[in-house]
Every structure is written in C-alpha cells, then in structure tokens.
C-alpha positions in Angstrom: 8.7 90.5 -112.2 11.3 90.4 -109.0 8.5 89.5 -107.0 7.0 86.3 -109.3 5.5 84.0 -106.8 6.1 81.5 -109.5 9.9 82.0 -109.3 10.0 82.5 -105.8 8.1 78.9 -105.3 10.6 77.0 -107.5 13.4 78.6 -105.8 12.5 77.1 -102.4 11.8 73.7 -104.1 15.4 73.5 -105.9 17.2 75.1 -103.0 15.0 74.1 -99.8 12.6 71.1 -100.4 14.6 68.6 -102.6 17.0 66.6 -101.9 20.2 68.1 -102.9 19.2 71.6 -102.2 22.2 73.0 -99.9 24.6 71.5 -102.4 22.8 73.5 -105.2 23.0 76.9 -103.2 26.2 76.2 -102.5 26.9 75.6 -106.5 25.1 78.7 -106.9 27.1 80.7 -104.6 30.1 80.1 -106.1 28.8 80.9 -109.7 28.0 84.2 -108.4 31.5 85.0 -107.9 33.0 83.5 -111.0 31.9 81.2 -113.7 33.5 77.8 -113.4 33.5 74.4 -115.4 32.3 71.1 -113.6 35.8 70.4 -112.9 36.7 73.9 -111.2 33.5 73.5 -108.8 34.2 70.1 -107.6 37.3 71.1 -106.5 36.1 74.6 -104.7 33.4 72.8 -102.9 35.3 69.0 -102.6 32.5 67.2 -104.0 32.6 64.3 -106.3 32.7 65.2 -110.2 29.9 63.0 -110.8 27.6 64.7 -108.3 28.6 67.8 -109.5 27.4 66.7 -112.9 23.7 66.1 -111.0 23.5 69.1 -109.7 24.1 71.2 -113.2 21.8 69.3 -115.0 19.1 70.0 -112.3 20.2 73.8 -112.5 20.1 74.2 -116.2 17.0 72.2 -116.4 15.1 74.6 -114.1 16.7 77.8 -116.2 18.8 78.7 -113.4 22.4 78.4 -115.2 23.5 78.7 -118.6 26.6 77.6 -120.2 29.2 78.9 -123.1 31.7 76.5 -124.5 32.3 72.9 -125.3 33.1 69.1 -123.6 35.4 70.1 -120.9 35.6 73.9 -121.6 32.0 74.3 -120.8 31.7 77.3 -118.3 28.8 77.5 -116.2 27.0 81.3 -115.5 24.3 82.3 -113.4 21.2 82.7 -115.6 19.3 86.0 -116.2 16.0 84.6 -115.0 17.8 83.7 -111.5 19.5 87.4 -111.7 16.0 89.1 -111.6 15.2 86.9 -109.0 18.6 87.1 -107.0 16.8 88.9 -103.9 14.6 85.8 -103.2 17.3 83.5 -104.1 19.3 85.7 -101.2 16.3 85.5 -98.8 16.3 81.9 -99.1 20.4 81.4 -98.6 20.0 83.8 -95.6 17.3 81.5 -93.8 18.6 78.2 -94.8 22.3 79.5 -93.4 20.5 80.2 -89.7 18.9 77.0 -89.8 21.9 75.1 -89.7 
C-alpha cells in the first residue's frame, strides 16, 4: 500500500504541480513535528492567517490532515493515509528542496 501510484500521484499534484504547493510541504513539515492550530502555524512559518486557512482546507480535503477540537482550539495532525505514504511524501520534499 506504501507504494500506491495513486497516492504517490496526488502527492506530487498537492505538493509539486499546484499552485501553493511549497507552502503546503512546508505546513506539512511542521505538523510532523507537532500538531498545531491555524493560529500556531501562521506564526511558525509567518504567513497570513487567512492563507493559512487555504491551505488546511486543501489538506483535509485531499485526506492528508485531520483535526481534533473546536473553533479556535482546533489542532491539526498528520493523517494516517499520508503516514503510510510518508516515504513518497519525503521523496518529494527531498527533490523539491534541491530544486530551489
């Protein structure tokens, strides 16, 4: 399952050929760390709240966060779908960080 060429496909469109794409990895990234609310990741990365906001519902949408809580308390998580596909979500941070 790892291996889906389904997964792997939307993973390069979210993270590589949209719009927006460097901002989600970078979202992503920090999830992986810790969960955080909107508010906590717009300050970590010093983006705007309301792009921030984009950006999760984009995420969630495609099943690669989840979230626990309510209105402002809302924490953010990565999802388990993107967990069993963390080693091509890795493969595509590594080759998008030596193309910049």
């Amino acid at each position: 399952m790892a291996n889906d060429p389904d997964a792997k496909r939307l993973l390069w469109f979210i993270f590589a050929g949209s719009r927006g794409g460097l901002t989600r990895l970078k979202i992503i990234s920090k999830l992986k760390e810790n969960p955080l609310n909107t508010n906590q990741l717009a300050n970590e990365l010093g983006l705007d709240y309301k792009a921030i906001q984009h950006h999760i519902k984009v995420l969630e949408k495609n099943n690669l966060i989840t979230k626990t809580g309510e209105k402002y308390g809302i924490m953010f998580f990565i999802s388990t779908f993107l967990e069993v596909n963390m080693e091509t979500f890795d493969k595509i941070e590594e080759k998008l960080d030596k193309s910049k």
